[in-house]
PQR file with spaces between the fields and no chain letter, atoms N, CA, C, O and H, PARSE charges and radii, in Angstrom:
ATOM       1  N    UNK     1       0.846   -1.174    0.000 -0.4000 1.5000
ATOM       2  CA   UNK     1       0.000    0.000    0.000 -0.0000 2.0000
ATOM       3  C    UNK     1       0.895    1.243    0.000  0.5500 1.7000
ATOM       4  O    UNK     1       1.902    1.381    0.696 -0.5500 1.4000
ATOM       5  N    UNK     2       0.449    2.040   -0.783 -0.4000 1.5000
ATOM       6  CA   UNK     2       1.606    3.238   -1.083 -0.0000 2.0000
ATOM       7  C    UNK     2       0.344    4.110   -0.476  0.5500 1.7000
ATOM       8  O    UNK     2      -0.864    4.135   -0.708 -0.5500 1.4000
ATOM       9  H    UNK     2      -0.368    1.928   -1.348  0.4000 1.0000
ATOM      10  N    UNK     3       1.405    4.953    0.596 -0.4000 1.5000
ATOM      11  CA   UNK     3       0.622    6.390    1.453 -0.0000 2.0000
ATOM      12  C    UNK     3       0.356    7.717    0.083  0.5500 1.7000
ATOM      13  O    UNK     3       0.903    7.869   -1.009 -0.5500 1.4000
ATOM      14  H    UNK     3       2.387    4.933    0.784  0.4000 1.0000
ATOM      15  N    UNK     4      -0.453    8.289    0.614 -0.4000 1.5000
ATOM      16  CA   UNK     4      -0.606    9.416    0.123 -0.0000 2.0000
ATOM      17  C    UNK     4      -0.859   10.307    0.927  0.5500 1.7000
ATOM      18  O    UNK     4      -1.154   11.374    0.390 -0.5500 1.4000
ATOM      19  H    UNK     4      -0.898    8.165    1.501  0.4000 1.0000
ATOM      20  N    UNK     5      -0.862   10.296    2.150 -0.4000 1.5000
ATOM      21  CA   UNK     5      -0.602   11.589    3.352 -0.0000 2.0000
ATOM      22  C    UNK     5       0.899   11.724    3.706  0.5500 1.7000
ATOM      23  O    UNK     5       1.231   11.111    4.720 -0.5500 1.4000
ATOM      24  H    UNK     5      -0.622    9.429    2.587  0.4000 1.0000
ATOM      25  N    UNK     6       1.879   12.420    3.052 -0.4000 1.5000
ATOM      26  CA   UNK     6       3.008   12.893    3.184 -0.0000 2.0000
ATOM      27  C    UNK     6       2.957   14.115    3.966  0.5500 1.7000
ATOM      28  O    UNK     6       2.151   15.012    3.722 -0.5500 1.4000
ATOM      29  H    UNK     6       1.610   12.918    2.228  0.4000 1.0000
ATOM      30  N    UNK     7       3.939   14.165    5.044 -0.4000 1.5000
ATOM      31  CA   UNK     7       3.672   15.513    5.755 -0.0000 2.0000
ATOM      32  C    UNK     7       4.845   15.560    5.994  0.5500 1.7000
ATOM      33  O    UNK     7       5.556   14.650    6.422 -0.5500 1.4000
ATOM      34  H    UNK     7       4.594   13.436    5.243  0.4000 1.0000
ATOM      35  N    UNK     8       5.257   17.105    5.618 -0.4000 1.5000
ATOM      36  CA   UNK     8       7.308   17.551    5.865 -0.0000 2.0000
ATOM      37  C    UNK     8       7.233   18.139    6.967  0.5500 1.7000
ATOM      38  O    UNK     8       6.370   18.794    7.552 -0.5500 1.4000
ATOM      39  H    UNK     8       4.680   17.844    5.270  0.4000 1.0000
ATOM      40  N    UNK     9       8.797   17.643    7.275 -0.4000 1.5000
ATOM      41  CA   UNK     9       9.305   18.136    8.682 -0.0000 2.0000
ATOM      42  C    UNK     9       9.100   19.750    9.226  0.5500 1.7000
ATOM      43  O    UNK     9       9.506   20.597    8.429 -0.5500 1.4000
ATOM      44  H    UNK     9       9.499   17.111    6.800  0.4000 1.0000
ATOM      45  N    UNK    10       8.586   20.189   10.335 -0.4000 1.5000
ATOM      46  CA   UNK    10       8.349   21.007   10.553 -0.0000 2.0000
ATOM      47  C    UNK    10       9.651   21.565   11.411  0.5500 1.7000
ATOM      48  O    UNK    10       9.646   22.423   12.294 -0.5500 1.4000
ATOM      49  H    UNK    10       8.256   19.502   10.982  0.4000 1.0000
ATOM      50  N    UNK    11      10.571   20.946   10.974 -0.4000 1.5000
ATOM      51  CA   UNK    11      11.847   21.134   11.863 -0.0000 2.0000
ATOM      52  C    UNK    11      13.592   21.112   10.448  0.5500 1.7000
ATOM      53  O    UNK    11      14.798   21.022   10.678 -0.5500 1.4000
ATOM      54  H    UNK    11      10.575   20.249   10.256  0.4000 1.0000
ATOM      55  N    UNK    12      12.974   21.217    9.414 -0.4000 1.5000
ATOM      56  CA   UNK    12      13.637   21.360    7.891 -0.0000 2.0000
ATOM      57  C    UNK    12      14.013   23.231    7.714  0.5500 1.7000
ATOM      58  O    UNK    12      13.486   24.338    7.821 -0.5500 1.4000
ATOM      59  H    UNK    12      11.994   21.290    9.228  0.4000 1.0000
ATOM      60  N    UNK    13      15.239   22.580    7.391 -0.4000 1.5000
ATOM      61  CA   UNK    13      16.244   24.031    6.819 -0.0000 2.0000
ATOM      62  C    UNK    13      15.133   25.296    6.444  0.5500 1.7000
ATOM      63  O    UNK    13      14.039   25.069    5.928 -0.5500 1.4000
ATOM      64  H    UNK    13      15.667   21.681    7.304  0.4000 1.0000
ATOM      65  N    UNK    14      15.434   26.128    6.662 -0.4000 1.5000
ATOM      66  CA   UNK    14      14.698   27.725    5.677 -0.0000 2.0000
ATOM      67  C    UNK    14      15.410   27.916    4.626  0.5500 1.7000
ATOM      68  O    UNK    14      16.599   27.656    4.440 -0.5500 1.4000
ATOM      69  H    UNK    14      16.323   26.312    7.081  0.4000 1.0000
ATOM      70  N    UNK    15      14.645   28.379    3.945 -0.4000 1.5000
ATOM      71  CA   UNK    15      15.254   29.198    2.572 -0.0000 2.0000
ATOM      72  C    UNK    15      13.700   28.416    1.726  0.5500 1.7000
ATOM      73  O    UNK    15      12.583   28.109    2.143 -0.5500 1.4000
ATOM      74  H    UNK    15      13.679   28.590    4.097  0.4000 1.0000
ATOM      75  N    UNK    16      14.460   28.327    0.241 -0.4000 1.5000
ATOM      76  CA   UNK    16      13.638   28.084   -0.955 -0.0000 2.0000
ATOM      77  C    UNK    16      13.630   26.779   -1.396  0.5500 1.7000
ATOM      78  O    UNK    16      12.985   26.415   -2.378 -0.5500 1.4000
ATOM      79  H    UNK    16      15.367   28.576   -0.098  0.4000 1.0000
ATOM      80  N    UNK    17      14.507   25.855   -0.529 -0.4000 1.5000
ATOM      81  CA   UNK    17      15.119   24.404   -1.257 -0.0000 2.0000
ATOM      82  C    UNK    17      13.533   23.851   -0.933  0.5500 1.7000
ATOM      83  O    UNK    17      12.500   24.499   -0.769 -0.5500 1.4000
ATOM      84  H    UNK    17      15.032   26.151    0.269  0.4000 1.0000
ATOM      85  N    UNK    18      13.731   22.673   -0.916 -0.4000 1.5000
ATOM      86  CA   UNK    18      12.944   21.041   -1.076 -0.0000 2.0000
ATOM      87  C    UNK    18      13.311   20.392   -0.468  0.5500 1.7000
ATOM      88  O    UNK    18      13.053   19.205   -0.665 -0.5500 1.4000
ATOM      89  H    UNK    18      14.571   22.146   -1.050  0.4000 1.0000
ATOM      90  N    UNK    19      14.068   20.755    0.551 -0.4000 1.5000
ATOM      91  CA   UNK    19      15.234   19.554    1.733 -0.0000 2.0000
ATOM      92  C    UNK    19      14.442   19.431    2.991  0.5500 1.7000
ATOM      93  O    UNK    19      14.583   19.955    4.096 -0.5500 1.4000
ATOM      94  H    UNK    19      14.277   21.720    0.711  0.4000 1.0000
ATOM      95  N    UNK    20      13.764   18.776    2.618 -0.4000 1.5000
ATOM      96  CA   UNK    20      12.829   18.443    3.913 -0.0000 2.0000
ATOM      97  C    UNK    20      12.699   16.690    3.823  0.5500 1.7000
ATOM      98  O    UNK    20      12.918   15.947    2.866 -0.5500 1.4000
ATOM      99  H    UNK    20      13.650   18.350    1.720  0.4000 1.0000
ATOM     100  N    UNK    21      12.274   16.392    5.157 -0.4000 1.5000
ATOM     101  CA   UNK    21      12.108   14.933    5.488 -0.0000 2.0000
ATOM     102  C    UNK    21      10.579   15.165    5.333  0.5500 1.7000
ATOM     103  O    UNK    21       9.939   16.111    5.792 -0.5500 1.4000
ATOM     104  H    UNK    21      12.096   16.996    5.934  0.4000 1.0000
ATOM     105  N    UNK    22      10.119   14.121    4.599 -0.4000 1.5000
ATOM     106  CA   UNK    22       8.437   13.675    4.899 -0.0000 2.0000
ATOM     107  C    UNK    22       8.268   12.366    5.502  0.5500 1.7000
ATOM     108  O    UNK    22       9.149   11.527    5.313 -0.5500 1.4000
ATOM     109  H    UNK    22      10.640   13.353    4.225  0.4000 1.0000
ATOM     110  N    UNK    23       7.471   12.146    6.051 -0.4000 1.5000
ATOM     111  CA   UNK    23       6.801   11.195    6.870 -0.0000 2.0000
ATOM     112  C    UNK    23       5.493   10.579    6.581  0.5500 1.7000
ATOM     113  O    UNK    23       4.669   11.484    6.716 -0.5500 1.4000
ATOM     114  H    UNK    23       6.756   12.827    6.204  0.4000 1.0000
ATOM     115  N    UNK    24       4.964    9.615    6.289 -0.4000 1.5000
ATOM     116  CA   UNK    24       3.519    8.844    5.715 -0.0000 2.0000
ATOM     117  C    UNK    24       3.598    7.640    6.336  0.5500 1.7000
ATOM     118  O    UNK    24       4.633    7.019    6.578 -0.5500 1.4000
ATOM     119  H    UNK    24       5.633    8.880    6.179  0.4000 1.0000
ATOM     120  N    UNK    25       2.362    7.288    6.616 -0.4000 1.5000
ATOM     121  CA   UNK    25       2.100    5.766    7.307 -0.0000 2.0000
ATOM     122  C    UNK    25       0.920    5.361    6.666  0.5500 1.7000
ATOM     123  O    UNK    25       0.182    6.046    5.959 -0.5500 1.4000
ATOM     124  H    UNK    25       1.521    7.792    6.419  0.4000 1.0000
ATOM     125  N    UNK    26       0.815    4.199    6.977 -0.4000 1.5000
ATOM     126  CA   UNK    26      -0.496    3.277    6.618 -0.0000 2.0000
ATOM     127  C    UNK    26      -1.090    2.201    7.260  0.5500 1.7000
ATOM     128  O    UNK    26      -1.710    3.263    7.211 -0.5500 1.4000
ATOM     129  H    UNK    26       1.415    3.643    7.552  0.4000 1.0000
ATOM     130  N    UNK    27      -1.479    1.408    7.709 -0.4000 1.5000
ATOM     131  CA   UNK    27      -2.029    1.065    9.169 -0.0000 2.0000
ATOM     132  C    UNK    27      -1.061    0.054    9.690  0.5500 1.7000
ATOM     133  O    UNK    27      -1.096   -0.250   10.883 -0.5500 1.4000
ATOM     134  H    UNK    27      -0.975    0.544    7.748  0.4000 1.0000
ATOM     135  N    UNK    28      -0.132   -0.529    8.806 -0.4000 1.5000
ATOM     136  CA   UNK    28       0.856   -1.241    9.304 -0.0000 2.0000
ATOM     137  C    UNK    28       1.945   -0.560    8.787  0.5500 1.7000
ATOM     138  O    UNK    28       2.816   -1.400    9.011 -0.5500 1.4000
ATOM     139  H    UNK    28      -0.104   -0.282    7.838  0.4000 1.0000
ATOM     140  N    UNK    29       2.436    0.236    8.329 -0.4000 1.5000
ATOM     141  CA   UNK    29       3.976    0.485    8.415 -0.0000 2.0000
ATOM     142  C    UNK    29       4.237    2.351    8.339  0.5500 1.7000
ATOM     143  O    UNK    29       3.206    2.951    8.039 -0.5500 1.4000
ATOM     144  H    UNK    29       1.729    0.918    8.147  0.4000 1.0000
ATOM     145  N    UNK    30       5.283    3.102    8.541 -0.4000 1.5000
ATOM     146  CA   UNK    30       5.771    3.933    8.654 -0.0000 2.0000
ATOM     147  C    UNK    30       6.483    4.365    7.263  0.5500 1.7000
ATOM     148  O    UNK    30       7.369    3.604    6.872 -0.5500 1.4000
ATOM     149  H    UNK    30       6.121    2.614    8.784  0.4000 1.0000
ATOM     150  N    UNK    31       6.196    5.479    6.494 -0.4000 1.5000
ATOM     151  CA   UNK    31       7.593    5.405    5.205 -0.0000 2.0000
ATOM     152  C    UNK    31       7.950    7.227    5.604  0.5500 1.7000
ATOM     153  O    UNK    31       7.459    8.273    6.028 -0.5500 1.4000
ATOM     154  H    UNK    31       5.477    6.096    6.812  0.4000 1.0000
ATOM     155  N    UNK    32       9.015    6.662    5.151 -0.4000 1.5000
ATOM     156  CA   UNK    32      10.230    8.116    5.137 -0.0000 2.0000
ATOM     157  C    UNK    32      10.767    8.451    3.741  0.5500 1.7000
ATOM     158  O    UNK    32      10.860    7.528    2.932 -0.5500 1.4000
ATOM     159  H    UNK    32       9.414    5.812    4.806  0.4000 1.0000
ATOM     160  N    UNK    33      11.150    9.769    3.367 -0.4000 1.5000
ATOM     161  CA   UNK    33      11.568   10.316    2.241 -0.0000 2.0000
ATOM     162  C    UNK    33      12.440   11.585    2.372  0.5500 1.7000
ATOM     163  O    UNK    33      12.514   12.307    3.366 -0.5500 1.4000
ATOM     164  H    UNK    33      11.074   10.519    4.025  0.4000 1.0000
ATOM     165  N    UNK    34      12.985   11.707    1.383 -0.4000 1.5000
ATOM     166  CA   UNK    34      13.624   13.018    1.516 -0.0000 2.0000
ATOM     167  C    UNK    34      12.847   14.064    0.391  0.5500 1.7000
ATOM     168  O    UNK    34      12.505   13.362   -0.561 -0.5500 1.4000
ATOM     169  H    UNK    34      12.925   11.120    0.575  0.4000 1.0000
ATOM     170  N    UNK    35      12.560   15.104    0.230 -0.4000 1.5000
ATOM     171  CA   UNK    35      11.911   15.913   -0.684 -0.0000 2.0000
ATOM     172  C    UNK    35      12.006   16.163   -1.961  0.5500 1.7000
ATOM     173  O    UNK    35      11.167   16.492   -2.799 -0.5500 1.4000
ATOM     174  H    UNK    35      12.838   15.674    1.004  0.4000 1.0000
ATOM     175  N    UNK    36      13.467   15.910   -2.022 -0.4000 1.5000
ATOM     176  CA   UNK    36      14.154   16.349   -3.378 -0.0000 2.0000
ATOM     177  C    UNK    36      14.581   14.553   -3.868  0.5500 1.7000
ATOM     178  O    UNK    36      15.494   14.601   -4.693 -0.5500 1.4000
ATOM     179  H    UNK    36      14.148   15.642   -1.340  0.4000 1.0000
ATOM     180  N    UNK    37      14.322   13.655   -3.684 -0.4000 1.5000
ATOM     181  CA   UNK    37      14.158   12.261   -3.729 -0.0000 2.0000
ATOM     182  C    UNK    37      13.267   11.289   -3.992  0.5500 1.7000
ATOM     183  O    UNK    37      13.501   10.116   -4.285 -0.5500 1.4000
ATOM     184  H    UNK    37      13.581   13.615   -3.013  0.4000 1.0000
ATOM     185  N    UNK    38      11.641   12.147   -3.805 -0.4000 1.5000
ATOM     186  CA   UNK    38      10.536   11.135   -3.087 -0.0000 2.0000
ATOM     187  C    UNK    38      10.574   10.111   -3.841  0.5500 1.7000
ATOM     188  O    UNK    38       9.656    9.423   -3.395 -0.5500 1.4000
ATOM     189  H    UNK    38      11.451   13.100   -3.567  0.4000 1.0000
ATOM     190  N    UNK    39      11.082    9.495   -4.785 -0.4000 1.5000
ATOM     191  CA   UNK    39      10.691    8.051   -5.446 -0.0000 2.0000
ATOM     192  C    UNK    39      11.626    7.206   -4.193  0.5500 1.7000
ATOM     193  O    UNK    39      10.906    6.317   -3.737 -0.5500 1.4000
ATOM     194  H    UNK    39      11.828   10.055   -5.147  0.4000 1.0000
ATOM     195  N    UNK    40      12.809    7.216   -3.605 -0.4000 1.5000
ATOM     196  CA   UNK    40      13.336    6.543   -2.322 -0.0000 2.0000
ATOM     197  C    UNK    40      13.141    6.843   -0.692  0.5500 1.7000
ATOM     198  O    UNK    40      13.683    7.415    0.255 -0.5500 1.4000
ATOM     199  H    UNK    40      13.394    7.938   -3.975  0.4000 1.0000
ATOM     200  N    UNK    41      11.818    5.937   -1.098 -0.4000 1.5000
ATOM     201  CA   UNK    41      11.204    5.705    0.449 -0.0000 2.0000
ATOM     202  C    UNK    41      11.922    4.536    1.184  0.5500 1.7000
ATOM     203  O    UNK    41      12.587    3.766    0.492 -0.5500 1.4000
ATOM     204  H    UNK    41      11.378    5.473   -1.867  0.4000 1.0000
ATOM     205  N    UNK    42      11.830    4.300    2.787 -0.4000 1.5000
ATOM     206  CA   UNK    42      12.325    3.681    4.011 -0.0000 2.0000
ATOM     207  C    UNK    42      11.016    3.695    4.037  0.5500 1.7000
ATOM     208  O    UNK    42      10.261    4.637    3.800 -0.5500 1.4000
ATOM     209  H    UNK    42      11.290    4.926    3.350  0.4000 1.0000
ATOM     210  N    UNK    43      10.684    2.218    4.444 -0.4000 1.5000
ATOM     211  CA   UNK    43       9.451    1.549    5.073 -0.0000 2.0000
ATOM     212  C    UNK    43       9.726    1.130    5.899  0.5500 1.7000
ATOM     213  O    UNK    43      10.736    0.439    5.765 -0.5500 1.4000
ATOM     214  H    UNK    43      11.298    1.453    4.638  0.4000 1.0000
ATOM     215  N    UNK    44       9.069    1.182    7.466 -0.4000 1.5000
ATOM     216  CA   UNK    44       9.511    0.674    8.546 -0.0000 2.0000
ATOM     217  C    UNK    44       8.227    0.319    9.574  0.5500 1.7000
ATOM     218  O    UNK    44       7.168    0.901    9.337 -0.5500 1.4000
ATOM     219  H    UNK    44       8.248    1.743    7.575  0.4000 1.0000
ATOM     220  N    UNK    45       8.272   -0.418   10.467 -0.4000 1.5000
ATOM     221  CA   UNK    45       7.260   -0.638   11.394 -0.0000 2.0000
ATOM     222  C    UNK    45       7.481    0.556   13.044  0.5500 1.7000
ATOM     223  O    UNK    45       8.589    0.866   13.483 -0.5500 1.4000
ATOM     224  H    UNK    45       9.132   -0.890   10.660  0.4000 1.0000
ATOM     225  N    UNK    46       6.804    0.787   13.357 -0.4000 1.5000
ATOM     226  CA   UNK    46       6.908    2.011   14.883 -0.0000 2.0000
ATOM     227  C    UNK    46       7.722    1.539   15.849  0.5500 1.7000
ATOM     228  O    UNK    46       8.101    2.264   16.769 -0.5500 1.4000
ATOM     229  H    UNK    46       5.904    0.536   13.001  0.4000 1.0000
ATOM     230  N    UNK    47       8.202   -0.194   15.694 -0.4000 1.5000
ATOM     231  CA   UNK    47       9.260   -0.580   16.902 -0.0000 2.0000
ATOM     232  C    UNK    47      10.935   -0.080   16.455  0.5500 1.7000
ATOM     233  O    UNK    47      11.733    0.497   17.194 -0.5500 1.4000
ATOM     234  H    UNK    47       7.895   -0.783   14.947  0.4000 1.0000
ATOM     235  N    UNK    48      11.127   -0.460   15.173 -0.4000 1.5000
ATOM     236  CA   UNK    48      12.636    0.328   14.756 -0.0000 2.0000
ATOM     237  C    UNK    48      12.680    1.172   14.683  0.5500 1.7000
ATOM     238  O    UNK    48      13.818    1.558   14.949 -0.5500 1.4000
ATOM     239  H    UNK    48      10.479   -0.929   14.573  0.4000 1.0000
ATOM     240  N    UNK    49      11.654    2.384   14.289 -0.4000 1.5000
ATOM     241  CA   UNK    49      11.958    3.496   14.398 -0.0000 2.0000
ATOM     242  C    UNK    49      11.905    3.922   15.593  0.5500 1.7000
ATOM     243  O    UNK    49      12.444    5.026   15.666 -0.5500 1.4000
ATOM     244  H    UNK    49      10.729    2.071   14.073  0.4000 1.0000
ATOM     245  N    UNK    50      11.370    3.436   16.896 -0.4000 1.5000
ATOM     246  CA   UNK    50      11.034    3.913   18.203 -0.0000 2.0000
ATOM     247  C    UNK    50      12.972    3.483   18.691  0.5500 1.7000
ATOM     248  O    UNK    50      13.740    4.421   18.905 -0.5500 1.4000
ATOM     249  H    UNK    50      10.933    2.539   16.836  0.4000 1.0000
ATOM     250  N    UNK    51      13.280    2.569   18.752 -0.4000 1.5000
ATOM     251  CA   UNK    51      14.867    2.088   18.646 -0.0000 2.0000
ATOM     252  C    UNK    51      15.877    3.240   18.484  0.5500 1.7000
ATOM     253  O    UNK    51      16.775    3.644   19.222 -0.5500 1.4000
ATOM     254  H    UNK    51      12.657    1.807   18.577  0.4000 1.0000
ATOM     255  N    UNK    52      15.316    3.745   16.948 -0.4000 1.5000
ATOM     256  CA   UNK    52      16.501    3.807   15.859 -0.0000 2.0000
ATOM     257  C    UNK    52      16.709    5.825   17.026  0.5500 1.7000
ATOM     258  O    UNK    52      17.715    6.369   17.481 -0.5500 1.4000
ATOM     259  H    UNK    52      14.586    3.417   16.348  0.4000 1.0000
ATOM     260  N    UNK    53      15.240    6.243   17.044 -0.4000 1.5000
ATOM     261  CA   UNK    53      15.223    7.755   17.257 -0.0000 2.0000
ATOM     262  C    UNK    53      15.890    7.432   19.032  0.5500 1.7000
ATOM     263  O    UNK    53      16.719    8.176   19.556 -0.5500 1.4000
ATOM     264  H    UNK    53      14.422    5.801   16.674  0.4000 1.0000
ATOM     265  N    UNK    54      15.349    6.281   19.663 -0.4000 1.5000
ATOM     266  CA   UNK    54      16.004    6.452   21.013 -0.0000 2.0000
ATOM     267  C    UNK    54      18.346    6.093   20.905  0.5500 1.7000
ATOM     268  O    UNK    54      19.279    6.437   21.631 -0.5500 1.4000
ATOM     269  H    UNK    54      14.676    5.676   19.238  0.4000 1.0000
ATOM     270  N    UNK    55      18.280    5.582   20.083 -0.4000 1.5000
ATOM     271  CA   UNK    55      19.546    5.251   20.474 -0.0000 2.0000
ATOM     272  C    UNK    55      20.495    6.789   19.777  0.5500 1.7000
ATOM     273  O    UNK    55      21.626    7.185   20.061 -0.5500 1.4000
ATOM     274  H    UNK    55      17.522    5.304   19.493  0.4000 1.0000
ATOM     275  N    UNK    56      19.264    7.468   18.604 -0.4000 1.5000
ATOM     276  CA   UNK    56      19.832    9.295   18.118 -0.0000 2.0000
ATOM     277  C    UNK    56      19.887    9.644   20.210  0.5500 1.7000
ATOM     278  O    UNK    56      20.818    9.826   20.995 -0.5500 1.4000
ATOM     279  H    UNK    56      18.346    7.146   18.373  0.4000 1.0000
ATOM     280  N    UNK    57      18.728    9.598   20.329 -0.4000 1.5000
ATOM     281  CA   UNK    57      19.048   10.682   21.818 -0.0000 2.0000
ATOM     282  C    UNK    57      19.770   10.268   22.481  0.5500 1.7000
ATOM     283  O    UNK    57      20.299   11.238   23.024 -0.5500 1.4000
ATOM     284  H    UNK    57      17.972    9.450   19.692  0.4000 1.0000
ATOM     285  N    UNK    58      20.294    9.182   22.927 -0.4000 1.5000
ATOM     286  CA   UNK    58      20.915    8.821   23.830 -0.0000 2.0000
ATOM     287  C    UNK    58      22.544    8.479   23.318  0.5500 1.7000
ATOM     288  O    UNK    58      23.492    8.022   23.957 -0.5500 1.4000
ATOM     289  H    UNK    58      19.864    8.394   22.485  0.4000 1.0000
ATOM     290  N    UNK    59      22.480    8.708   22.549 -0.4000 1.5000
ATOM     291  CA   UNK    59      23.771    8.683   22.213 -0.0000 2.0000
ATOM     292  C    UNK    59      24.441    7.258   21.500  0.5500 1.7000
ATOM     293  O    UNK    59      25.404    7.348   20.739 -0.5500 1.4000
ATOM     294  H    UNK    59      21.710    9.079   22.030  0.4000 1.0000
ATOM     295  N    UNK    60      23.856    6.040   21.817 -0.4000 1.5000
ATOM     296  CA   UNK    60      24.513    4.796   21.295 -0.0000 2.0000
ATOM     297  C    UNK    60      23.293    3.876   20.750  0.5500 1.7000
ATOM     298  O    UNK    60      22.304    3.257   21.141 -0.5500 1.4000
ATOM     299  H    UNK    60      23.073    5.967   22.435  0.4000 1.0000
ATOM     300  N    UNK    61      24.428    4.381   18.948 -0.4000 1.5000
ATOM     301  CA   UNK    61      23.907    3.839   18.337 -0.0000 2.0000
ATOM     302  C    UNK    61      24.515    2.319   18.103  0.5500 1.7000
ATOM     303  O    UNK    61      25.669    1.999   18.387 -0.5500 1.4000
ATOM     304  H    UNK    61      25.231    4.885   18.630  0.4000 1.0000
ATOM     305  N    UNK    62      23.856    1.741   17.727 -0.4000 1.5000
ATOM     306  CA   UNK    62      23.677    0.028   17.796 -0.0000 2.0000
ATOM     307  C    UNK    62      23.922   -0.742   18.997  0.5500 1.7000
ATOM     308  O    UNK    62      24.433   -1.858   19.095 -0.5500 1.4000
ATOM     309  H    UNK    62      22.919    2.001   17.496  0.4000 1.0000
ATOM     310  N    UNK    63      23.343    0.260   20.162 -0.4000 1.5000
ATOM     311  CA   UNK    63      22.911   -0.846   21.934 -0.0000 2.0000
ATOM     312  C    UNK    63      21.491   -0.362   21.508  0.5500 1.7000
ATOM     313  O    UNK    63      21.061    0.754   21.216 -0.5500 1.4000
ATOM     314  H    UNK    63      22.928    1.166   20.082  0.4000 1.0000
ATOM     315  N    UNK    64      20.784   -1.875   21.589 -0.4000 1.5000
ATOM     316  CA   UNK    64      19.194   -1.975   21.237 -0.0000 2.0000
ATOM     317  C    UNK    64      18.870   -2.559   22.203  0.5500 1.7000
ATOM     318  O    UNK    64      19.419   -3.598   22.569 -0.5500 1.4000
ATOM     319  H    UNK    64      21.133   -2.782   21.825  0.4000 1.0000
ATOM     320  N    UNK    65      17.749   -1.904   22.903 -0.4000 1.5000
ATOM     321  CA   UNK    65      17.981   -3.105   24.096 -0.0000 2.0000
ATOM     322  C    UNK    65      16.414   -4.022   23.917  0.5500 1.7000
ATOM     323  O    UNK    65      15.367   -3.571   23.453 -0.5500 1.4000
ATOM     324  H    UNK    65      17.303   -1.060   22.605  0.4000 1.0000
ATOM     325  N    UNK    66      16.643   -5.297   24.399 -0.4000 1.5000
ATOM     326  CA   UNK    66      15.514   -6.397   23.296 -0.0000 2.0000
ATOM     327  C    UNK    66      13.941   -6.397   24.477  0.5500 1.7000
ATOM     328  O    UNK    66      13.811   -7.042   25.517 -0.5500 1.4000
ATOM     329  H    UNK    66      17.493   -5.664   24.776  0.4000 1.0000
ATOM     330  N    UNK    67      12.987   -5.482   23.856 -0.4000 1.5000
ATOM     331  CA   UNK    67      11.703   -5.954   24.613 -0.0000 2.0000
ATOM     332  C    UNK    67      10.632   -7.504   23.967  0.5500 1.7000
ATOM     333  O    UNK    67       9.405   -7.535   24.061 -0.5500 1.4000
ATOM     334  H    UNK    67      13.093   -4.958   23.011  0.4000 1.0000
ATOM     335  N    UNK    68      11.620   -8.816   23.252 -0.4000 1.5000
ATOM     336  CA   UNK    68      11.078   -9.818   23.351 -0.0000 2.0000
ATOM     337  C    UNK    68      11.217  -10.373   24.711  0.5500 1.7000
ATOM     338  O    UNK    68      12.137  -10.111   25.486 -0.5500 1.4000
ATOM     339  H    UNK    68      12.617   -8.792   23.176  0.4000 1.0000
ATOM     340  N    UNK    69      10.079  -11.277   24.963 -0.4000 1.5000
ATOM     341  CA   UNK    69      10.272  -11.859   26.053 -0.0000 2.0000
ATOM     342  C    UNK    69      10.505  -13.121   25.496  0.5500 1.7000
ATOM     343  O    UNK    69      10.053  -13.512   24.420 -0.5500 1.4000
ATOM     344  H    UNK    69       9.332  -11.490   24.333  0.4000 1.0000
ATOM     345  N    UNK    70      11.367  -13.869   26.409 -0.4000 1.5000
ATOM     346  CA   UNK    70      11.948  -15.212   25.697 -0.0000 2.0000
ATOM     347  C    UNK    70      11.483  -16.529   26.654  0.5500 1.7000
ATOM     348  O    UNK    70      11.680  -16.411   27.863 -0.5500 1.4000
ATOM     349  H    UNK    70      11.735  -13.551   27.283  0.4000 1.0000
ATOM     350  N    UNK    71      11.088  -17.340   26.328 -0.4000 1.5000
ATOM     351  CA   UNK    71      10.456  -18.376   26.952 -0.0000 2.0000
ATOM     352  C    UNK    71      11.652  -19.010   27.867  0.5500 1.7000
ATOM     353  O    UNK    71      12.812  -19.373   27.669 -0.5500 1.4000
ATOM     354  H    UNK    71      10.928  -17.436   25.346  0.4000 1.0000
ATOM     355  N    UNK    72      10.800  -18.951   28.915 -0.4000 1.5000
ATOM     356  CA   UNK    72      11.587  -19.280   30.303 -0.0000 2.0000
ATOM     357  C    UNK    72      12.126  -19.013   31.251  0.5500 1.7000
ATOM     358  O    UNK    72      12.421  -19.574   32.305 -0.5500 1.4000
ATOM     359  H    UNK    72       9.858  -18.656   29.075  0.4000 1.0000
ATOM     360  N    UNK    73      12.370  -17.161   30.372 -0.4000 1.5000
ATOM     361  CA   UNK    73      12.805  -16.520   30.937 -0.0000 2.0000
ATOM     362  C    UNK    73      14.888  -16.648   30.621  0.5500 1.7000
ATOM     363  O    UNK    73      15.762  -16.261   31.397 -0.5500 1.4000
ATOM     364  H    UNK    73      12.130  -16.705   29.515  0.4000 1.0000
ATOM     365  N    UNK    74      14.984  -16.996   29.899 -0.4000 1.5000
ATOM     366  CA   UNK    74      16.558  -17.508   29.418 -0.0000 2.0000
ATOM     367  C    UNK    74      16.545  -16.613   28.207  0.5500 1.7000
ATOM     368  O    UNK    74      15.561  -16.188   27.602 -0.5500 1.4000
ATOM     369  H    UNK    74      14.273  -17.309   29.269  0.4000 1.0000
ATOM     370  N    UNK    75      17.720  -16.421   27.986 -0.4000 1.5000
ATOM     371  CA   UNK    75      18.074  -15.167   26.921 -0.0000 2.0000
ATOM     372  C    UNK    75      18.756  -16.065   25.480  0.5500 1.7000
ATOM     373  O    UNK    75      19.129  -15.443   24.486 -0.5500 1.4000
ATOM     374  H    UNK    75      18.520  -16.766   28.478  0.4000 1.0000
């Protein structure tokens, strides 16, 4: 299913360019674009991107920390 509610970053450069991030979802997945690009979208589900933006704030990227629960309680 290809979105058609694209909405740009309200947090994108000033001036006259097209350099903005857009954002669209659809009831199962998340897509990302750049403005001056839109035919190369990132499709993603709300758990990697919830990951991907916490490990931007916190500083470390690729420590993910795992909310499966694993049978038995054993890792």
């Amino acid at each position: 299913m290809n979105p058609d509610n694209w909405q740009k970053s309200s947090f994108s450069g000033g001036g006259d360019g097209n350099d903005c991030v857009e954002l669209a979802s659809t009831p199962a997945t998340l897509h990302l674009r750049e403005s001056d690009a839109p035919a190369a979208v990132l499709t993603t589900t709300p758990a990697p991107l919830t990951h991907l933006l916490h490990a931007i704030r916190t500083g470390t990227p690729g420590i993910v920390a795992s909310t499966t629960a694993h049978p038995g309680g054993a890792c």
